[in-house]
C-alpha positions in Angstrom: 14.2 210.4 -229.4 17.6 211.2 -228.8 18.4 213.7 -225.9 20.9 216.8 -226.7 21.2 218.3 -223.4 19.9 218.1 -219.3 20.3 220.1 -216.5 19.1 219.6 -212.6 16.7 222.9 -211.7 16.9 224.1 -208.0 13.5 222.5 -207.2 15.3 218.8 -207.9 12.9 218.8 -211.5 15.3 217.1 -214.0 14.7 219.2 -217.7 16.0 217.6 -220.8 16.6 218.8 -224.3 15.3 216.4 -227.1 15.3 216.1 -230.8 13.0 213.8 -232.4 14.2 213.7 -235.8 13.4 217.6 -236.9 11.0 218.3 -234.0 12.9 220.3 -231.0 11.3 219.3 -227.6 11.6 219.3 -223.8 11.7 217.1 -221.1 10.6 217.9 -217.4 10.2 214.9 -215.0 10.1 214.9 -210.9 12.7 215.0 -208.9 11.9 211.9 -206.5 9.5 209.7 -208.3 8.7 206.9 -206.8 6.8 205.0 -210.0 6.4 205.9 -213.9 5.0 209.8 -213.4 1.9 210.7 -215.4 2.3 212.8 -218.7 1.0 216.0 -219.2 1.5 217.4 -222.8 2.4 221.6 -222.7 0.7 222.9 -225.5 1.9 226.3 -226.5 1.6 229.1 -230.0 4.8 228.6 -231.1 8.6 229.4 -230.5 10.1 227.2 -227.9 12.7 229.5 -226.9 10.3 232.6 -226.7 8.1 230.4 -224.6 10.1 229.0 -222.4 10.1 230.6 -219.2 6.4 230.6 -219.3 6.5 226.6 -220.2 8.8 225.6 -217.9 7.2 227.4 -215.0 4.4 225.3 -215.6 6.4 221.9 -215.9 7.6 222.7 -212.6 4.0 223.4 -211.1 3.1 220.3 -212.8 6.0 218.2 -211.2 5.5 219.2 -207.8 2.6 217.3 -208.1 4.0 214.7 -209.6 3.6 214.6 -213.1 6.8 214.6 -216.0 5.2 217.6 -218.2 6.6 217.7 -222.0 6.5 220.3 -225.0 8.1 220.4 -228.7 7.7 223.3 -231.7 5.2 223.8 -233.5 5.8 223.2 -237.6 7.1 226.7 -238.7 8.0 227.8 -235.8 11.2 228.8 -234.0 13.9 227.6 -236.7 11.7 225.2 -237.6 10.9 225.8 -241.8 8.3 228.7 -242.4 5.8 228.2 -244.4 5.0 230.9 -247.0 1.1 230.1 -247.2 0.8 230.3 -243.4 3.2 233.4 -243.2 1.0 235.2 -245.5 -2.2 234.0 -243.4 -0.5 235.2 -239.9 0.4 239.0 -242.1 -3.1 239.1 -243.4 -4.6 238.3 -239.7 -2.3 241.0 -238.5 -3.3 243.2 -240.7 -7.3 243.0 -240.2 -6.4 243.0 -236.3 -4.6 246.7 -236.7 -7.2 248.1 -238.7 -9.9 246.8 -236.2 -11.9 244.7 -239.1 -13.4 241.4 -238.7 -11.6 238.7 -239.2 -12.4 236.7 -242.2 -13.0 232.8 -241.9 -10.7 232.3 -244.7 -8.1 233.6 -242.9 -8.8 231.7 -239.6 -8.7 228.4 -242.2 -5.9 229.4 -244.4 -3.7 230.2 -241.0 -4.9 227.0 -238.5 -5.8 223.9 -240.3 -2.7 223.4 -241.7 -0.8 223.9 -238.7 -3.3 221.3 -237.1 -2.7 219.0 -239.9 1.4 219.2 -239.2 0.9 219.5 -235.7 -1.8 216.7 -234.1 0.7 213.9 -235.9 4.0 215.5 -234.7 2.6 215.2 -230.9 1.0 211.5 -231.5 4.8 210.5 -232.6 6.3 212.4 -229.5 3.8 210.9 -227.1 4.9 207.4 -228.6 8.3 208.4 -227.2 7.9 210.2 -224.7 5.8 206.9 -222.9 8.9 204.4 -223.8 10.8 206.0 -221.8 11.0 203.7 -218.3 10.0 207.2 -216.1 7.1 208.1 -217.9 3.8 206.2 -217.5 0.0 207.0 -217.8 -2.5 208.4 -218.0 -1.8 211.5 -220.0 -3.1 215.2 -220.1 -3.0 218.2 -222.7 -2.6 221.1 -221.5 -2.4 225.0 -223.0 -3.2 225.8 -226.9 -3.5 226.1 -229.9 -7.0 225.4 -228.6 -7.9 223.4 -232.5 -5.0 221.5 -232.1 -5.9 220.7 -228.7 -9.4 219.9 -230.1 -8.3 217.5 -232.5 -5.8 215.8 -230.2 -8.9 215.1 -227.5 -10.3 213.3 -230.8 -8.1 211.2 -232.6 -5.8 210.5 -229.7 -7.2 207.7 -226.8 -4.1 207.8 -225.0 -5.3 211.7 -223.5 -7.3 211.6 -220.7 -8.8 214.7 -219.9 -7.1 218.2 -220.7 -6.8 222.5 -219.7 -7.6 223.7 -223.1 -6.4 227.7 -223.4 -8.8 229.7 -225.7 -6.7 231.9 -226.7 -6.2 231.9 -230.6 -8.8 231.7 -233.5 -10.9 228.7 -234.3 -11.5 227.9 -238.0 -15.4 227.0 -237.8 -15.1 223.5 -239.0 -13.4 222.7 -235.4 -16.5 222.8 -234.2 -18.3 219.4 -235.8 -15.1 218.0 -234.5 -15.3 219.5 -231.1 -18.8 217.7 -230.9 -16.7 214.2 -230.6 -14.6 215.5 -227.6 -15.5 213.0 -224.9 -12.9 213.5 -222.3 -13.1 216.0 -219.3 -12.2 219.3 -220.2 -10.8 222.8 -218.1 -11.8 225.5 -220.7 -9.4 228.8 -219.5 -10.5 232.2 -221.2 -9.4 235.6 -221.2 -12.2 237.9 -221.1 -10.1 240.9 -222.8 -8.0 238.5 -225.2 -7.5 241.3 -228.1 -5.8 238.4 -230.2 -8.9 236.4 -229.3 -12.5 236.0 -231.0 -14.4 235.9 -227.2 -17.6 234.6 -229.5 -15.6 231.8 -231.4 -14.0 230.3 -227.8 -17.8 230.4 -226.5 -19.1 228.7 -229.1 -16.3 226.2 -229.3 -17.0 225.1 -226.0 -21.4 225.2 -226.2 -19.8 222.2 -228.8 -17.6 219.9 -226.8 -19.6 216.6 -226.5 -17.7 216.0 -222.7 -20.1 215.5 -220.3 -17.4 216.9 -217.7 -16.7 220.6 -219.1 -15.9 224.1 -217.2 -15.3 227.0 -218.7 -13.3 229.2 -216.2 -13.2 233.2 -217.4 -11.7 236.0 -216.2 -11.1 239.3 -216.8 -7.7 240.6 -218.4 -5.6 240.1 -221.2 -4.0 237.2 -223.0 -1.0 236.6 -220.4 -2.6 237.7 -217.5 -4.1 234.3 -216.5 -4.7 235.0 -212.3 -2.5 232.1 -210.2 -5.9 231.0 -209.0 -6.9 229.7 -212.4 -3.8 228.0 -212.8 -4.5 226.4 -209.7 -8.1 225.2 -210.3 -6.2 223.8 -213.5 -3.5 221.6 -211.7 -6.5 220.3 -208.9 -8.4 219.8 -212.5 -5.1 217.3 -213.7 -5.2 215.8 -210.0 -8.5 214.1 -210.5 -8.0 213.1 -213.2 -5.2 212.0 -213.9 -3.5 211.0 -210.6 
């Protein structure tokens, strides 16, 4: 992990730029930490730069209770490589979405597994990083979407202790045997009125989940219109857990 850049915010959080070799990442940690902060991982759909206000406003909710938050890009993302295959997926799901059609499984498979393929190893190596550096301890938390890489992570990964999983992008249906092996606690956010969102797929999804500690909070509105309180109840979520 080598680190390109920092800068001090005005809240005293300290946000650093990383490369891990072609993975682009960031950084947040607590001003005055006292011991090794727990790690929350801020999952996101892709392009770091587009996404950052949004990610680093929750980094800095996360550090004012005490936890270093981290991020990186997804595969294919921001100038990371495209990939044709999941280019033409993302045009053909844009495509059935304007003309109001159903989405086709297909679509859903040929656009997410792959990126969950990439992806899930990509945050394992940044997590063995990001928890060798001296400020950063456990437990760990994954927080935000894509929801099926979020999925998979609860699965393969022990070091995650519980996560806020953001339904808020198609599921291919073979997430769901998967889901069934989630164990950890789980904060389910939906949007009730998501239009880039299959409301029946995120249901099902989480009737899956195997945790024996899941909520599903919904509310009304659109895709980035998440109400503060939810993003509360998601942060006092983390606390339990994870302090």
């Amino acid at each position: 992990m080598q680190f390109t850049s920092e800068q001090r915010l005005d809240d005293g959080v300290l946000e650093r730029e990383f490369t891990l070799g072609e993975i682009p990442g960031i950084l947040w940690t607590p001003g005055s930490a006292s011991a090794p902060a727990p790690l929350i991982l801020l999952g996101h759909p892709g392009g770091l730069h587009k996404m950052y206000p949004r990610l680093a406003a929750r980094a800095r909710h996360s550090a004012a209770e005490g936890f270093a938050a981290a991020t990186i890009e997804l595969p294919g993302s921001g100038d990371r490589p495209r990939s044709a295959t999941a280019e033409q997926a993302r045009a053909d799901l844009r495509r059935a979405l304007e003309a109001g059609e159903p989405v086709d499984d297909e679509i859903v498979d040929r656009l997410v597994l792959p990126l969950v393929e990439k992806a899930v190893p990509e945050w394992q190596t940044t997590l063995d990083a990001l928890l060798s550096q001296p400020e950063i301890g456990g437990p760990v938390g994954y927080s935000g979407g894509v929801i099926a890489i979020g999925t998979r992570l609860a699965v393969v990964e022990p070091r995650i202790s519980a996560a806020v999983l953001f339904a808020g992008s198609f599921v291919p249906r073979a997430m769901l045997e998967e889901a069934r092996q989630v164990t950890i606690p789980l904060h389910v956010l939906l949007q009730w009125d998501d239009k880039g969102n299959d409301r029946q797929q995120a249901l099902d999804l989480f009737d899956a989940f195997g945790s024996k500690e899941k909520t599903l909070h919904a509310n009304l509105g659109g895709h980035t219109g998440v109400p503060q309180f939810a993003g509360d109840a998601a942060a006092q979520f983390f606390t339990r857990h994870l302090s």
